[in-house]
PDB file of N, H, CA, C and O in Angstrom:
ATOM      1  N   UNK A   1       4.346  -0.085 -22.685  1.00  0.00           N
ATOM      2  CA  UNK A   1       4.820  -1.450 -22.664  1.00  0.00           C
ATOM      3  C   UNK A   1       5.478  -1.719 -21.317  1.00  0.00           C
ATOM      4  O   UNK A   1       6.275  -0.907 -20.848  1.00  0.00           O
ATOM      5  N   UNK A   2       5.046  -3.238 -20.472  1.00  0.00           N
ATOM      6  H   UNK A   2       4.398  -3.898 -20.853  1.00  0.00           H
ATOM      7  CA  UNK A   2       5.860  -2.993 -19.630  1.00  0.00           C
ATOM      8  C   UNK A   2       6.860  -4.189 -19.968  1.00  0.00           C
ATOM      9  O   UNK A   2       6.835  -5.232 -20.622  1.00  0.00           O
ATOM     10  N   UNK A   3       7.903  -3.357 -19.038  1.00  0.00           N
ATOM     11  H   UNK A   3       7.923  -2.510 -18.508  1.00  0.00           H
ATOM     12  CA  UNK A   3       9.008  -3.956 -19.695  1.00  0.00           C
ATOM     13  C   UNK A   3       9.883  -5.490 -18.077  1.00  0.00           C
ATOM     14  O   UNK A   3      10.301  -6.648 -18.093  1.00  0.00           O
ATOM     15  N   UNK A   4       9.662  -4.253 -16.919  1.00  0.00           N
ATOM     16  H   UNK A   4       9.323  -3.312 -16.905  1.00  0.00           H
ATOM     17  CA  UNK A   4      10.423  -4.567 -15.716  1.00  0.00           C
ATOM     18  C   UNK A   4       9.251  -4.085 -14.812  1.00  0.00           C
ATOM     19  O   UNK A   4       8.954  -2.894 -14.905  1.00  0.00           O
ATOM     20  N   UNK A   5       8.255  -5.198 -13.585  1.00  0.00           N
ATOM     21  H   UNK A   5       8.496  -6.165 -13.509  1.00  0.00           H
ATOM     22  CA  UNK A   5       8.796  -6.429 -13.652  1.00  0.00           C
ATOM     23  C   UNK A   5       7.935  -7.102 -15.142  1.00  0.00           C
ATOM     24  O   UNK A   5       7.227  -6.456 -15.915  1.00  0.00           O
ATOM     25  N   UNK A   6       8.234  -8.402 -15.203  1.00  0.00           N
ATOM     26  H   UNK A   6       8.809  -8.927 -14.575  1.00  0.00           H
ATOM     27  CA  UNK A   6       7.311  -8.785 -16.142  1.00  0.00           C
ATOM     28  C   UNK A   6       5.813  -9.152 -16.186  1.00  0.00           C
ATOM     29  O   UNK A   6       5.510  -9.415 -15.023  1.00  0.00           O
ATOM     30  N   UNK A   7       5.075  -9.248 -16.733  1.00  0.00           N
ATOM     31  H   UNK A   7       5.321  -9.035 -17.678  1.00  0.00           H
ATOM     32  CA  UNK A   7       3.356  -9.572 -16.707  1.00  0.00           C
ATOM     33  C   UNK A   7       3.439 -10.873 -16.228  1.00  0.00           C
ATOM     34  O   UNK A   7       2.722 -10.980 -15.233  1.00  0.00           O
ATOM     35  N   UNK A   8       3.968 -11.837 -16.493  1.00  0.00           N
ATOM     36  H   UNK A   8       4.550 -11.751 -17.301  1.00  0.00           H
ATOM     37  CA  UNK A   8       3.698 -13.107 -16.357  1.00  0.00           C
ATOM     38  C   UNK A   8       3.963 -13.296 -14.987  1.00  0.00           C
ATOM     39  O   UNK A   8       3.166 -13.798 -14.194  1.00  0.00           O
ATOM     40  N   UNK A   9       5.188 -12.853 -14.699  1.00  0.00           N
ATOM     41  H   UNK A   9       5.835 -12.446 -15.344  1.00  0.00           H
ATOM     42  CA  UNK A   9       5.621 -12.447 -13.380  1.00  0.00           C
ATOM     43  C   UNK A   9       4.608 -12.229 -12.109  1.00  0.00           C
ATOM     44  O   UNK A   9       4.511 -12.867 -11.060  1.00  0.00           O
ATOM     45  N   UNK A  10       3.851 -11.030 -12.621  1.00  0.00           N
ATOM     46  H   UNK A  10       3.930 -10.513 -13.473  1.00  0.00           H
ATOM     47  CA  UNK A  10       2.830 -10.332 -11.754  1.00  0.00           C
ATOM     48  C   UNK A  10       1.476 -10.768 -11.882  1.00  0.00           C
ATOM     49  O   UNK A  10       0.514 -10.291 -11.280  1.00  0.00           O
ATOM     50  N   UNK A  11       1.462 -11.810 -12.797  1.00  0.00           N
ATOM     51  H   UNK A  11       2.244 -12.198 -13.285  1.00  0.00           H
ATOM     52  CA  UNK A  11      -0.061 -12.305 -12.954  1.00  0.00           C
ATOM     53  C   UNK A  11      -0.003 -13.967 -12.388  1.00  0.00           C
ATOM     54  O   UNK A  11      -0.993 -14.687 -12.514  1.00  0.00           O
ATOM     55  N   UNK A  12       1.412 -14.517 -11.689  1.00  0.00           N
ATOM     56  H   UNK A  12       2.216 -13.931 -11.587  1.00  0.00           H
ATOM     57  CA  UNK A  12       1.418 -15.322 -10.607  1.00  0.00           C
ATOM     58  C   UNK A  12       1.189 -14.494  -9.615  1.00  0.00           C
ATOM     59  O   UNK A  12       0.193 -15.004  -9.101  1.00  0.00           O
ATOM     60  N   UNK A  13       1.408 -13.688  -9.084  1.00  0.00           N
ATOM     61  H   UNK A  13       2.217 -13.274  -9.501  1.00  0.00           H
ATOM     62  CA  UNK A  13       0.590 -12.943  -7.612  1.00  0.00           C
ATOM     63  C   UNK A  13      -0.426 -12.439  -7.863  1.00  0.00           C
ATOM     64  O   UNK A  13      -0.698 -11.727  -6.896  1.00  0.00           O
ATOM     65  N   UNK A  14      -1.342 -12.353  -8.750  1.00  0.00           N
ATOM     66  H   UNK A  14      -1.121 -12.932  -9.536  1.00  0.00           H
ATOM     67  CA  UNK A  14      -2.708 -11.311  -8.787  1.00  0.00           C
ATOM     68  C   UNK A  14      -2.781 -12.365 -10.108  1.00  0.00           C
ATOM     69  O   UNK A  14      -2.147 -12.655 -11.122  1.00  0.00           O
ATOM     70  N   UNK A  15      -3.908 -12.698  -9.428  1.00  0.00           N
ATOM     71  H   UNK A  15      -4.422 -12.462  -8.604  1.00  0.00           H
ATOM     72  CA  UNK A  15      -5.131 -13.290 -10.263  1.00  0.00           C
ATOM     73  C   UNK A  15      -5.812 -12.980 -11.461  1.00  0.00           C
ATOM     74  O   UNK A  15      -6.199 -13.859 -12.231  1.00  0.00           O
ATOM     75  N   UNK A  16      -6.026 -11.422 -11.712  1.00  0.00           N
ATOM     76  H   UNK A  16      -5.712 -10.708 -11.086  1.00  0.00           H
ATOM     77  CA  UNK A  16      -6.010 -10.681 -12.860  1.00  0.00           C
ATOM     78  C   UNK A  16      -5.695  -9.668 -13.242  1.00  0.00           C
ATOM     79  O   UNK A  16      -5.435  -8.822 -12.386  1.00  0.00           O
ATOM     80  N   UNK A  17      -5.577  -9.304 -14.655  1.00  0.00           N
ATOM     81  H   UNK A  17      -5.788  -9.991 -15.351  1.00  0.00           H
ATOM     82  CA  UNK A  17      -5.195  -7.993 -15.218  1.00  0.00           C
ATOM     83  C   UNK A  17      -6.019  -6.973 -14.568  1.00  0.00           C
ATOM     84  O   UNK A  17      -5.876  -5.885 -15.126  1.00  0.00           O
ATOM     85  N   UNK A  18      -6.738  -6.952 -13.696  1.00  0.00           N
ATOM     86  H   UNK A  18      -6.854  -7.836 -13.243  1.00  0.00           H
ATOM     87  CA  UNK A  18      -7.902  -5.798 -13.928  1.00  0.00           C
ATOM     88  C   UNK A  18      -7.296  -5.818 -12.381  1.00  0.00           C
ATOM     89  O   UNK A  18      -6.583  -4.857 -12.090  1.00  0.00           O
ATOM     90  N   UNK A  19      -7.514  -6.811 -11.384  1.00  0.00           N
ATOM     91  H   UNK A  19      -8.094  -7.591 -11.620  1.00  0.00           H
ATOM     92  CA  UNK A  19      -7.124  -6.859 -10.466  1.00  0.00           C
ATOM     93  C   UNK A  19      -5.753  -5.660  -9.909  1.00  0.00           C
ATOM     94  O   UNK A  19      -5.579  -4.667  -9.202  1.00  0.00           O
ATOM     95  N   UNK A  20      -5.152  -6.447 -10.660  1.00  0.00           N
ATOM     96  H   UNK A  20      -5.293  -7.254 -11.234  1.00  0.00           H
ATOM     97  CA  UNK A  20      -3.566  -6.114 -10.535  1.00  0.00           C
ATOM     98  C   UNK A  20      -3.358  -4.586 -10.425  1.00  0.00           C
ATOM     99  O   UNK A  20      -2.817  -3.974  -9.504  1.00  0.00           O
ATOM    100  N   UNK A  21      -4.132  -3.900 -12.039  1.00  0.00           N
ATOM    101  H   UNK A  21      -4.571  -4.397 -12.787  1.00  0.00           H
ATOM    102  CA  UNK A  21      -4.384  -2.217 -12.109  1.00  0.00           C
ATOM    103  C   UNK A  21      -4.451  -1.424 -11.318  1.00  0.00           C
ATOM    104  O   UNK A  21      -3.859  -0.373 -11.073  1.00  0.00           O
ATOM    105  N   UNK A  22      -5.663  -2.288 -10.664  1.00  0.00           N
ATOM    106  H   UNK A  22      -6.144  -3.142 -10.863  1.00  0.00           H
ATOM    107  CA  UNK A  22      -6.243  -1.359  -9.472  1.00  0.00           C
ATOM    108  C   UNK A  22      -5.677  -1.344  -8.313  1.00  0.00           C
ATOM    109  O   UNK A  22      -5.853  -0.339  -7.625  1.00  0.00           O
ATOM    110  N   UNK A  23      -4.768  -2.554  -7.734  1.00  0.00           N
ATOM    111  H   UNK A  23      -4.625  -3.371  -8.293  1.00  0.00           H
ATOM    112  CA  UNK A  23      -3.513  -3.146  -6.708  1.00  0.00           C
ATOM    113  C   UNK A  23      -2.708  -1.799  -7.035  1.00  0.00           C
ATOM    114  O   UNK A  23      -2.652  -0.921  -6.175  1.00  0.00           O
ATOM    115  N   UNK A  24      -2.037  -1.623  -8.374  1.00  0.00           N
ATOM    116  H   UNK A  24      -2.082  -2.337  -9.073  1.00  0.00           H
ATOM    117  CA  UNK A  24      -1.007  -0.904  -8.732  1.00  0.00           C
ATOM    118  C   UNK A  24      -1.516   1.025  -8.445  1.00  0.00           C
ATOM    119  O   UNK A  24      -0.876   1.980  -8.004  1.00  0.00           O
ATOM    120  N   UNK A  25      -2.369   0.937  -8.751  1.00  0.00           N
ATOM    121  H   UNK A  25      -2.889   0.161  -9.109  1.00  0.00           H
ATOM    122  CA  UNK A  25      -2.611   2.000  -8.902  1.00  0.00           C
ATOM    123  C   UNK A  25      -3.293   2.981  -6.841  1.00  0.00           C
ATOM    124  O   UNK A  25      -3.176   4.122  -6.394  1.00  0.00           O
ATOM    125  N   UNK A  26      -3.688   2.164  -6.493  1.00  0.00           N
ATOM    126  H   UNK A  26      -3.783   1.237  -6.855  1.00  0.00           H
ATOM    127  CA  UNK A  26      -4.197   2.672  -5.062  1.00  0.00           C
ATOM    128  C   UNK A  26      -2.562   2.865  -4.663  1.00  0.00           C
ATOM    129  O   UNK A  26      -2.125   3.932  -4.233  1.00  0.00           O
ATOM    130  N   UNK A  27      -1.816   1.781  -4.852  1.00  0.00           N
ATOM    131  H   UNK A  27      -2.171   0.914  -5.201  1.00  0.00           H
ATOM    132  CA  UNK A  27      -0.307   1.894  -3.930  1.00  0.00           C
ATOM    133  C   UNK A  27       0.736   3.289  -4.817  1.00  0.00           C
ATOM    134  O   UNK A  27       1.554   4.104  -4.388  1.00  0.00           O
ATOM    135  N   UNK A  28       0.153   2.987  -6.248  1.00  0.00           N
ATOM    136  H   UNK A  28      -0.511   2.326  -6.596  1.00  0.00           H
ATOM    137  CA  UNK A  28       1.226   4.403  -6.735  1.00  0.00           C
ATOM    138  C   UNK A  28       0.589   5.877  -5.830  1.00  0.00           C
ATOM    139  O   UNK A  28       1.207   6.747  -5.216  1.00  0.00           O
ATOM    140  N   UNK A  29      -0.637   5.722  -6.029  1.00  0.00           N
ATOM    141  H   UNK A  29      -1.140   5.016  -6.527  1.00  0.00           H
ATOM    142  CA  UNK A  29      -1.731   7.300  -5.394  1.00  0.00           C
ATOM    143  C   UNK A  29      -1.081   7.611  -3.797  1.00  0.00           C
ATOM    144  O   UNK A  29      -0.722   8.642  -3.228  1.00  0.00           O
ATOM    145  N   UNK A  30      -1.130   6.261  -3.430  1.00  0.00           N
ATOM    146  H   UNK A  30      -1.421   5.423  -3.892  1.00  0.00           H
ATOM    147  CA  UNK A  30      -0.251   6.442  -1.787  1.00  0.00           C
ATOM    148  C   UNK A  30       0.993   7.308  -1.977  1.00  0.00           C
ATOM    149  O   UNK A  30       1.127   8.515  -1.778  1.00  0.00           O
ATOM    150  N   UNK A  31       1.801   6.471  -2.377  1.00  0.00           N
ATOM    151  H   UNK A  31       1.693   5.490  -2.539  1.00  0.00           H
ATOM    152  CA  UNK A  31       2.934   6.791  -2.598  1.00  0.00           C
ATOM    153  C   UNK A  31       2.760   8.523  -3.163  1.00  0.00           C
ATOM    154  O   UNK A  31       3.422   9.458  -2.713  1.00  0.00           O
ATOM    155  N   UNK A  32       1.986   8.597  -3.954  1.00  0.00           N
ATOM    156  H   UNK A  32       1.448   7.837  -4.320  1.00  0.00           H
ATOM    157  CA  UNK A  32       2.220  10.305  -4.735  1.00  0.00           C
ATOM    158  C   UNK A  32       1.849  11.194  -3.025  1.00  0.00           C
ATOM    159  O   UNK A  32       2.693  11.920  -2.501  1.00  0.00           O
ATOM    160  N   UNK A  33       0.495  10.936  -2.411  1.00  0.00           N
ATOM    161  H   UNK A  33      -0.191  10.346  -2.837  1.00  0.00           H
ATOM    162  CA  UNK A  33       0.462  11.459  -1.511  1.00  0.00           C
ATOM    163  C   UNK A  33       1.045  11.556  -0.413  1.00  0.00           C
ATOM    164  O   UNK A  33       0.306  11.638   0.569  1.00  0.00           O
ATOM    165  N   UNK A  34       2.143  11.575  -0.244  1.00  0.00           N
ATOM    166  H   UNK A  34       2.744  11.509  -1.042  1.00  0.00           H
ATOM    167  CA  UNK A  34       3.251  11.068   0.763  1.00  0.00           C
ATOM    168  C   UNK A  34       3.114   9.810   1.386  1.00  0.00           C
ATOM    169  O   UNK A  34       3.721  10.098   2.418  1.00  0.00           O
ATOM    170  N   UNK A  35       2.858   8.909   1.509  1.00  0.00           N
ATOM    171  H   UNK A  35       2.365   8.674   0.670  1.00  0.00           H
ATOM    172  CA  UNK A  35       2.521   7.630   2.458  1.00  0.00           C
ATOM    173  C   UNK A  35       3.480   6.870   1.498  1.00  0.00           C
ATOM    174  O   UNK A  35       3.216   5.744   1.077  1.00  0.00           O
ATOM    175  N   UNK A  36       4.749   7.637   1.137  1.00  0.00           N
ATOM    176  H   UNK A  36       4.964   8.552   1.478  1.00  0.00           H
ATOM    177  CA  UNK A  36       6.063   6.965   0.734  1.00  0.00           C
ATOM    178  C   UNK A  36       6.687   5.807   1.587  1.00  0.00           C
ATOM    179  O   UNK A  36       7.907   5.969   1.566  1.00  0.00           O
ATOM    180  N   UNK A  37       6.322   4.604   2.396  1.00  0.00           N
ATOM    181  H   UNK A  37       5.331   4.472   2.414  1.00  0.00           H
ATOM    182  CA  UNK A  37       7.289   4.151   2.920  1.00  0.00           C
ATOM    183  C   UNK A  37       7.571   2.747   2.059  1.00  0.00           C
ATOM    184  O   UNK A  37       6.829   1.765   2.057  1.00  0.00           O
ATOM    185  N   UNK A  38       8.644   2.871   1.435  1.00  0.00           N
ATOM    186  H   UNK A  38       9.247   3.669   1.436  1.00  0.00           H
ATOM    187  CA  UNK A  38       9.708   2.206   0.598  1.00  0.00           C
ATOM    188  C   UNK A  38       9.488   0.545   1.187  1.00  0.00           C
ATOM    189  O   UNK A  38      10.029   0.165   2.225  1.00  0.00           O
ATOM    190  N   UNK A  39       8.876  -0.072   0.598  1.00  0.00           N
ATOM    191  H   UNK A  39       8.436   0.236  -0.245  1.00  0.00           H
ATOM    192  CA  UNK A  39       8.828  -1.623   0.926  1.00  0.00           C
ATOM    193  C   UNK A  39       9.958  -2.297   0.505  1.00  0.00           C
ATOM    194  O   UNK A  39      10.341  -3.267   1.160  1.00  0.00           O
ATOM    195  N   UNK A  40      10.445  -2.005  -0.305  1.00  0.00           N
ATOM    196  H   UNK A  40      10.134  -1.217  -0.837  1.00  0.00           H
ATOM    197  CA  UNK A  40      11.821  -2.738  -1.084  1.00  0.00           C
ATOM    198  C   UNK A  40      13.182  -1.503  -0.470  1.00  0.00           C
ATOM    199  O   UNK A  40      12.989  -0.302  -0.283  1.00  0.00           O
ATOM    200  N   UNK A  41      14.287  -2.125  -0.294  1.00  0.00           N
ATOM    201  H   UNK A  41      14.445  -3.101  -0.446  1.00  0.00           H
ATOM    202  CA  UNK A  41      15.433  -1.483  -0.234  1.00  0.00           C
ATOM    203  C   UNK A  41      16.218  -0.662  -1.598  1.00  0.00           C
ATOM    204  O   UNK A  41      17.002   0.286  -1.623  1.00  0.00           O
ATOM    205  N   UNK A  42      15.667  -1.422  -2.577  1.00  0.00           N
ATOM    206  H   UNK A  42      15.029  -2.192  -2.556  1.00  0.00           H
ATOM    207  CA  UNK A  42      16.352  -0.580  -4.319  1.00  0.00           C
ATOM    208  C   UNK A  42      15.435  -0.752  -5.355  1.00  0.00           C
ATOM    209  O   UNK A  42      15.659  -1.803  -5.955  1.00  0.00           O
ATOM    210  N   UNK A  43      14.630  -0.219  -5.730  1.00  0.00           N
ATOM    211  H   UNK A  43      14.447   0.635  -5.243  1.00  0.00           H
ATOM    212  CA  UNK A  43      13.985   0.117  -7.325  1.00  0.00           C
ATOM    213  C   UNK A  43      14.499   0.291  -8.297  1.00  0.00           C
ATOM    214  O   UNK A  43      15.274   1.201  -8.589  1.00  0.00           O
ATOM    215  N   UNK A  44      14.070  -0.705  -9.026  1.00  0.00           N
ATOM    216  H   UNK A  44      13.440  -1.445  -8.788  1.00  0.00           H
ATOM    217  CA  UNK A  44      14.517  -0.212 -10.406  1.00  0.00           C
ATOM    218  C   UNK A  44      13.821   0.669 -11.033  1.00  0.00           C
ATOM    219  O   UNK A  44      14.560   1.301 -11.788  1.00  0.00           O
ATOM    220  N   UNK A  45      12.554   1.077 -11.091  1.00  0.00           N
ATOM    221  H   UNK A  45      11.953   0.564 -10.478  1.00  0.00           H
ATOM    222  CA  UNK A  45      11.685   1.852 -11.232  1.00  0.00           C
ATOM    223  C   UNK A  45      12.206   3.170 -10.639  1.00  0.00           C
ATOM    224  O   UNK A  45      12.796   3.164  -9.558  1.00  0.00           O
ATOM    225  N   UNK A  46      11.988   4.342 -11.358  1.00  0.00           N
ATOM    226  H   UNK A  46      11.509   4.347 -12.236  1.00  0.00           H
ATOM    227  CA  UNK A  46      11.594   5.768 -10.799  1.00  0.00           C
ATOM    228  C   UNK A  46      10.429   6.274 -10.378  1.00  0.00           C
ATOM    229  O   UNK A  46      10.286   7.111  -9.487  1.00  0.00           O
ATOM    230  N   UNK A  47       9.400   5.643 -11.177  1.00  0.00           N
ATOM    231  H   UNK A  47       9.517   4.963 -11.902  1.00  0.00           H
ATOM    232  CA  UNK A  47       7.814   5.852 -10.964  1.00  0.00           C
ATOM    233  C   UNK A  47       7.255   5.550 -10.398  1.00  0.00           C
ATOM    234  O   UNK A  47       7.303   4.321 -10.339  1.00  0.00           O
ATOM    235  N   UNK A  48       6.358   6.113  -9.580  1.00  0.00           N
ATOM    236  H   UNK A  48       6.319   7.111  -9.628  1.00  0.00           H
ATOM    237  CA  UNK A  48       5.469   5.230  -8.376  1.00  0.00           C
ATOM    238  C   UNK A  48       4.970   4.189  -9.212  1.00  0.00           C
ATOM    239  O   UNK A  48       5.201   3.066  -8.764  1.00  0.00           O
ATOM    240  N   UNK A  49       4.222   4.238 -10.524  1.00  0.00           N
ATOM    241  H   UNK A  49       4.035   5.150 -10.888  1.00  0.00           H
ATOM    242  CA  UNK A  49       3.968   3.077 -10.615  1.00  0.00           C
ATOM    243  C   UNK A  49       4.356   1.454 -10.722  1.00  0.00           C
ATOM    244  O   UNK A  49       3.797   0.391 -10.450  1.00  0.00           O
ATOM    245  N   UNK A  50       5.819   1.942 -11.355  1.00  0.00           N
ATOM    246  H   UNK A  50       6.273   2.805 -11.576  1.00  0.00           H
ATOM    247  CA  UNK A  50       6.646   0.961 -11.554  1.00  0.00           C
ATOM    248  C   UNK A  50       7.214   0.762 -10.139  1.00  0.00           C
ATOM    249  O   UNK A  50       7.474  -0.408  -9.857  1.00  0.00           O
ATOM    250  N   UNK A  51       7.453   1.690  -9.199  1.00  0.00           N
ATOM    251  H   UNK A  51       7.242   2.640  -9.428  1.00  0.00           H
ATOM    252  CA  UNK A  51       7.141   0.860  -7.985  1.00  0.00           C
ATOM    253  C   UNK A  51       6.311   0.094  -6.965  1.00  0.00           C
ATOM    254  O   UNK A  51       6.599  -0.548  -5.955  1.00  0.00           O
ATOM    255  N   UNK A  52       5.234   0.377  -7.564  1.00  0.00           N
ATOM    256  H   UNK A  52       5.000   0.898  -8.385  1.00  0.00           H
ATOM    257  CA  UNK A  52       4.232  -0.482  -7.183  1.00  0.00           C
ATOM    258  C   UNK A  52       4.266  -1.674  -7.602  1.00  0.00           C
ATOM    259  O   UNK A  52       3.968  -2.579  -6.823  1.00  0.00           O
ATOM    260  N   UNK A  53       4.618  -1.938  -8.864  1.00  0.00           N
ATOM    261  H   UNK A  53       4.860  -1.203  -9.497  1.00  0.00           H
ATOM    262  CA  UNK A  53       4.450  -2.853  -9.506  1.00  0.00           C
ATOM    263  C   UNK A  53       5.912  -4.148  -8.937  1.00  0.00           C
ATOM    264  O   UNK A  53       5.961  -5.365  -8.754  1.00  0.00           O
ATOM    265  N   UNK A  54       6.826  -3.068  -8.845  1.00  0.00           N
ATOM    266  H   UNK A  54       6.786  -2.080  -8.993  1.00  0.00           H
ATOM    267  CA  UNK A  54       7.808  -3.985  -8.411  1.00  0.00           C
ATOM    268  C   UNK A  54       7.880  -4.492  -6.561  1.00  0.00           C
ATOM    269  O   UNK A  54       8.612  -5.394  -6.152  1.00  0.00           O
ATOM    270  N   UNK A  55       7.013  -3.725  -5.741  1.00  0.00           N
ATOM    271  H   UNK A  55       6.418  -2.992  -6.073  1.00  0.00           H
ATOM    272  CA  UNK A  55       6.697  -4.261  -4.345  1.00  0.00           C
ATOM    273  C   UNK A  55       5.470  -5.424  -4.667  1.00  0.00           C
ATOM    274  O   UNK A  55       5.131  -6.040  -3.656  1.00  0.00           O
ATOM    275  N   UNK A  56       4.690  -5.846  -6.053  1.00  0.00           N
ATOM    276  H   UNK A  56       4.965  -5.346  -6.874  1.00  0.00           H
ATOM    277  CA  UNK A  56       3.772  -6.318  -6.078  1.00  0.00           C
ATOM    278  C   UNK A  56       4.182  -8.098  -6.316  1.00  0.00           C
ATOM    279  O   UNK A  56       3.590  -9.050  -5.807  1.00  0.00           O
ATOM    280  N   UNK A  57       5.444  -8.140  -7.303  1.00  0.00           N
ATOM    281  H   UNK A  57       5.925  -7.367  -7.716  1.00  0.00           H
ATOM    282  CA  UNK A  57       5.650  -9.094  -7.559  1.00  0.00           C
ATOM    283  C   UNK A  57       6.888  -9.673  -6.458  1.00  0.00           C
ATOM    284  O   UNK A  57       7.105 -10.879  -6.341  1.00  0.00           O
ATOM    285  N   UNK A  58       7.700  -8.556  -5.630  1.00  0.00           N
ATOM    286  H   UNK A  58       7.524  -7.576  -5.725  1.00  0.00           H
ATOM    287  CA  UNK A  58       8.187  -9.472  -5.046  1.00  0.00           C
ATOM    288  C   UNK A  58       7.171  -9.643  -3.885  1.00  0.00           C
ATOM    289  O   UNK A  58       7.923  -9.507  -2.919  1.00  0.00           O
ATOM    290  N   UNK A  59       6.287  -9.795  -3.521  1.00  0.00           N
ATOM    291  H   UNK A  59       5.677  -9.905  -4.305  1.00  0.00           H
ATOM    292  CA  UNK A  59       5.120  -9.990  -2.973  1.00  0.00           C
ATOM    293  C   UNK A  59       4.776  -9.027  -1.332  1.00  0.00           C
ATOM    294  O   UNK A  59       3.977  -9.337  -0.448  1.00  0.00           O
ATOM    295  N   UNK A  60       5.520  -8.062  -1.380  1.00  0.00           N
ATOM    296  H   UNK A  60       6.169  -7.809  -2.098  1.00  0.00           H
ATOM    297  CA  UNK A  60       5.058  -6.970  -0.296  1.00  0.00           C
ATOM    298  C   UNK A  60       3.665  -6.356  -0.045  1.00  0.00           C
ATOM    299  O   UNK A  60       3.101  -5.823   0.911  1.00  0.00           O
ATOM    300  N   UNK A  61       3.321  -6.700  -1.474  1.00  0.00           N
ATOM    301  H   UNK A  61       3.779  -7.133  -2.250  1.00  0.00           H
ATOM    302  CA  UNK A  61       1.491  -5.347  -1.613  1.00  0.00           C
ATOM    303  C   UNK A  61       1.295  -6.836  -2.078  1.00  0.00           C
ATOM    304  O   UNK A  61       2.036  -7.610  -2.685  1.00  0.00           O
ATOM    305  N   UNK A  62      -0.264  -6.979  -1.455  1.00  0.00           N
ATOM    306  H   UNK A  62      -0.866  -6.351  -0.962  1.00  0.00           H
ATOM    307  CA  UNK A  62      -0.858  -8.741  -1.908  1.00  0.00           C
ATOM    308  C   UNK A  62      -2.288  -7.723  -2.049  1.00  0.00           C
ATOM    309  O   UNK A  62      -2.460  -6.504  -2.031  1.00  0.00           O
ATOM    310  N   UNK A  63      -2.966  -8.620  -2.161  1.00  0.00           N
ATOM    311  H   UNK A  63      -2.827  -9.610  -2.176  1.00  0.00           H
ATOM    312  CA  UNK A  63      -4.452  -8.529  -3.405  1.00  0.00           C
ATOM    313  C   UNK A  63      -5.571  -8.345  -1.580  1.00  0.00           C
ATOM    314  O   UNK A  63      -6.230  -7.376  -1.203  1.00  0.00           O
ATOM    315  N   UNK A  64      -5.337  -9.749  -0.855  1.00  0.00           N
ATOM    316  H   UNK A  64      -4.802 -10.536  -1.160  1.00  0.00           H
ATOM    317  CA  UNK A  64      -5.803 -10.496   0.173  1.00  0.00           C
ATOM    318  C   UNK A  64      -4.806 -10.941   1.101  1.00  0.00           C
ATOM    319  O   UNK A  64      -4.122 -11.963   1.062  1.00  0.00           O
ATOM    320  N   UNK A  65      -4.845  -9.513   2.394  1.00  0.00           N
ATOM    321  H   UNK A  65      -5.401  -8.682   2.425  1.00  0.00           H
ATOM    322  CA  UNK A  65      -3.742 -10.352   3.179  1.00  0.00           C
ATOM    323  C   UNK A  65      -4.314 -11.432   3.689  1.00  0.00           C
ATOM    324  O   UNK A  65      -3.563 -12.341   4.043  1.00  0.00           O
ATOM    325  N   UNK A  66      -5.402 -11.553   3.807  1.00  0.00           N
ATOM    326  H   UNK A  66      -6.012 -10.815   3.519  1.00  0.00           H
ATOM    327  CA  UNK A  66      -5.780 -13.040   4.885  1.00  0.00           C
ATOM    328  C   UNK A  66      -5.775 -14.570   3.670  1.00  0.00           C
ATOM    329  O   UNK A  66      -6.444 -15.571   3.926  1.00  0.00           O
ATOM    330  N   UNK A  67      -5.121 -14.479   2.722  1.00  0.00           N
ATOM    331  H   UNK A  67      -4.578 -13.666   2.514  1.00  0.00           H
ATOM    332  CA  UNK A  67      -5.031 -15.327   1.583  1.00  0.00           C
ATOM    333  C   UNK A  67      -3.903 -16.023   1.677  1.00  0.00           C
ATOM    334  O   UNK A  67      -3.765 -17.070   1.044  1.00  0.00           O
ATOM    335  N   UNK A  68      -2.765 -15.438   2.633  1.00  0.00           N
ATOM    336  H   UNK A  68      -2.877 -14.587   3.148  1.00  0.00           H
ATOM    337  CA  UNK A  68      -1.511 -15.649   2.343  1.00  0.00           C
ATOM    338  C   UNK A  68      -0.793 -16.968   3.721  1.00  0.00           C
ATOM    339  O   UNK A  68      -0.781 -16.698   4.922  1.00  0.00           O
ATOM    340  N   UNK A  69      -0.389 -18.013   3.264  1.00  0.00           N
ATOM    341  H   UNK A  69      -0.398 -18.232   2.288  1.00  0.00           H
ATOM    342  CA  UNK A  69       0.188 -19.202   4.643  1.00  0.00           C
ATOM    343  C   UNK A  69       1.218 -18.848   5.089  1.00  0.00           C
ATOM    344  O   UNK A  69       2.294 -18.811   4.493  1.00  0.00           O
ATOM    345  N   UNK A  70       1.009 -18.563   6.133  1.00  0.00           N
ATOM    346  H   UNK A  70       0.134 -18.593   6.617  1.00  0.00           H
ATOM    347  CA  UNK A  70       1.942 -18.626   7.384  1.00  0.00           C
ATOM    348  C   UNK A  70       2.986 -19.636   7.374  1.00  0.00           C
ATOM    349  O   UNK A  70       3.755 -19.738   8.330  1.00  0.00           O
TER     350      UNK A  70
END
C-alpha cells in the first residue's frame, strides 16, 4: 500500500500507472547501484523506492525532460 507520497499526487506528474513504475523503478536500480546522488535534502522514505517516488512528485525525476516550461 502506498501510503507517502500519495497516488493522486504522483499521477499529476506521470501520466500513468505503468508509466510512473517504470520512472520509479530505473531511479530506485540507480540509486541501489551507487549513482546515489540525493535530489531532495530529507526523505521520508528509507527505500530507494520510496525515494524515488518522493523525488518524482516533488518533480526532480520527470517522465520527459523536454516536456517541461521554462
Amino acid at each position: 500500500m502506498l501510503l507517502y507520497p500519495s497516488q493522486d499526487k504522483l499521477l499529476d506528474k506521470i501520466d500513468s500507472k505503468y508509466s510512473l513504475v517504470i520512472l520509479a523503478a530505473k531511479r530506485a536500480k540507480e540509486m541501489q547501484h551507487g549513482k546515489n546522488v540525493e535530489l531532495l535534502d530529507e526523505y521520508v522514505s528509507t527505500k530507494n523506492v520510496g525515494k524515488a517516488l518522493e523525488e518524482i512528485e516533488s518533480g526532480d525525476i520527470v517522465l520527459d525532460p523536454d516536456s517541461i516550461q521554462k
